[in-house]
C-alpha positions in Angstrom: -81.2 49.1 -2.1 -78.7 46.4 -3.6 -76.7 45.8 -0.5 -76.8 45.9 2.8 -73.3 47.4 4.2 -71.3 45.5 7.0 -71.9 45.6 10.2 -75.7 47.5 9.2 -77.2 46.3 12.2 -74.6 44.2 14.5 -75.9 44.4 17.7 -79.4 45.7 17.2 -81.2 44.0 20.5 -84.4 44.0 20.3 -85.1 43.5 16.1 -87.0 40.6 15.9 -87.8 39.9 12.5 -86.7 41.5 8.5 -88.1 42.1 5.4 -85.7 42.5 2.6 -86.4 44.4 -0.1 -86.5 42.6 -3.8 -83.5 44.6 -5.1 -81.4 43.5 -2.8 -78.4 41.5 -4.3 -76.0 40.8 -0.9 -75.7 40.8 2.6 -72.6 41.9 4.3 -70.6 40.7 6.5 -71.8 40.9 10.3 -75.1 42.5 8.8 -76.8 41.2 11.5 -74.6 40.0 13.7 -75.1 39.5 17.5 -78.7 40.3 16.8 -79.6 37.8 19.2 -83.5 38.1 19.3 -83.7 38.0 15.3 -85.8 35.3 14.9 -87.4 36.0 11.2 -86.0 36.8 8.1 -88.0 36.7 4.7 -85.1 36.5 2.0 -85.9 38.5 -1.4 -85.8 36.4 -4.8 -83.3 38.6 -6.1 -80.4 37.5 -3.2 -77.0 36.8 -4.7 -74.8 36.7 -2.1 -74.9 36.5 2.1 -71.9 37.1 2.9 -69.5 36.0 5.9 -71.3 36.2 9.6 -74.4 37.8 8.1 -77.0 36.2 10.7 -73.7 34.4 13.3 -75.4 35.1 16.5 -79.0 35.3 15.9 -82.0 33.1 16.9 -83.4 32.1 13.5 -85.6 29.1 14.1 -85.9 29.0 9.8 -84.6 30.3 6.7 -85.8 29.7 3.1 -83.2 30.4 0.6 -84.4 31.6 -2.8 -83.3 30.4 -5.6 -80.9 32.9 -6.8 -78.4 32.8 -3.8 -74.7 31.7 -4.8 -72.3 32.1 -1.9 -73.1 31.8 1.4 -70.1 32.8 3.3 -67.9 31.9 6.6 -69.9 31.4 9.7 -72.8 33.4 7.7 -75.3 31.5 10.0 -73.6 30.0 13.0 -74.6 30.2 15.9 -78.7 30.0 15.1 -81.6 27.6 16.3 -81.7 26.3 12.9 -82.5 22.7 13.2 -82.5 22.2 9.2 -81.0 23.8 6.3 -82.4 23.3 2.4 -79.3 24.7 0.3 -81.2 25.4 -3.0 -79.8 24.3 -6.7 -78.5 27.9 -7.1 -75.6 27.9 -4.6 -72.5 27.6 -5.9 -69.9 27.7 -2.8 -70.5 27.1 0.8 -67.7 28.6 2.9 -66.6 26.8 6.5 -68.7 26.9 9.2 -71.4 28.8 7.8 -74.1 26.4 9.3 -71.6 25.8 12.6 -75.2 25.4 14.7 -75.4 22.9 17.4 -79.2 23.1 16.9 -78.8 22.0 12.7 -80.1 18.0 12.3 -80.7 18.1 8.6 -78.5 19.5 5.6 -79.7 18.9 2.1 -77.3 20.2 -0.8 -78.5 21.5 -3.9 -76.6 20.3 -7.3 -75.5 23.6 -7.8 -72.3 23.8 -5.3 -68.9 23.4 -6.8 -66.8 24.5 -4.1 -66.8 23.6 -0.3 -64.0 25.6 1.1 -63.6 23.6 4.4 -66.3 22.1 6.4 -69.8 24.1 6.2 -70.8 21.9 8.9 -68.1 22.4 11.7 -69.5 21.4 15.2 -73.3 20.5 14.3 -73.5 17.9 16.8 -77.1 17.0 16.2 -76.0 16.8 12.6 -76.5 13.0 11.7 -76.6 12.7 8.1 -76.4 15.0 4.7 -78.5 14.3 1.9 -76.9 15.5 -1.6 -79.4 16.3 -5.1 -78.9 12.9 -6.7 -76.7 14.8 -9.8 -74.4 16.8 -7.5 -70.8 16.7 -8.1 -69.7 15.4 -4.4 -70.6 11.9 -3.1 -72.0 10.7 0.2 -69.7 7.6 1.5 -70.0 6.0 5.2 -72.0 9.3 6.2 -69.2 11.6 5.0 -69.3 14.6 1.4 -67.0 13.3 0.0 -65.2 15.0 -3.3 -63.4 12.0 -4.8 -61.4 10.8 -1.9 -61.3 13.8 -0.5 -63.4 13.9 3.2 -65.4 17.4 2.8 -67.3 16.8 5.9 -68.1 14.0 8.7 -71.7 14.3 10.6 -70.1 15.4 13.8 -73.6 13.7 15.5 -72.3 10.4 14.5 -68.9 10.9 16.8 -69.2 9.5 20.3 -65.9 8.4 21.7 -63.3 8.2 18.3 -63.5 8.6 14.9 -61.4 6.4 12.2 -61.0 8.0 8.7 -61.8 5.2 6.4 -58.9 4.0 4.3 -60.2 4.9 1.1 -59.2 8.4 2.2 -56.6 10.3 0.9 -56.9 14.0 1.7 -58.8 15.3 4.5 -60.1 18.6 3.5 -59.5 21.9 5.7 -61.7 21.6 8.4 -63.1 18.0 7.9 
């Protein structure tokens, strides 16, 4: 098996945990979506791709990328318990809100990513801080990923009352 089709097991109840098998390449869309008691899933070394709502909906607690994943799509793991994420070298593109987990605290970015394509991050209001790889291509400034003066994403656990976009910004990306 190479892929797992959309929609495989949306609404599956009462799985609990996965094991992938090695060959697999990608996840598809809403694999596993709305598989609410899904609390386990061991990733193969071989993963490519996880693609848009894979694991939205699900109570993963944990996830250990490996090191050959290089998109993680839309809302791929929104709505979890994940209270940290390690996003290995590997990745290439995060899409938006595919951490969107009121639960997530801690986000560290791999060097690999080249594209952000809008916030990863939407409303992770325990989300605090990011911490980059020291030779990524985006910068951290006042809290924020930034891409040149582009805002890529604001800790959303840092907004209380208001939020002032510091003047050295110039483009807000989609999402920000």
């Amino acid at each position: 098996i190479t892929s797992i089709g959309s929609y495989s097991f949306e609404f599956f109840d009462n799985l609990t945990e996965v094991s992938l098998p090695e060959s697999l390449k990608t996840i598809g869309e809403n694999a596993f979506d709305y598989c609410e008691k899904l609390t386990s899933v061991t990733l193969p070394y071989n993963l490519e791709e996880i693609k848009r709502e894979a694991f939205n909906n699900t109570g993963l607690t944990n996830i250990i990328f490996p090191n050959s994943v290089k998109a993680i799509g839309a809302y791929a793991f929104a709505r979890t318990s994940l209270s940290s994420v390690n996003i290995p070298d590997s990745v290439e593109r995060l899409e938006r809100n595919a951490f969107r987990s009121e639960t997530l605290q801690y986000v560290h970015i791999g060097s690999g990513v080249e594209v952000i394509d809008g916030n990863p991050f939407g409303r992770c209001v325990s989300l605090t801080s990011f911490d980059l790889s020291s030779d990524s291509k985006f910068t951290i400034k006042d809290d924020c990923i930034m891409d040149g003066t582009k805002l890529i994403a604001y800790p959303m656990g840092k907004i209380r009352d208001s939020y002032t976009v510091p003047s050295y910004v110039t483009e807000r990306g989609d999402y920000a």
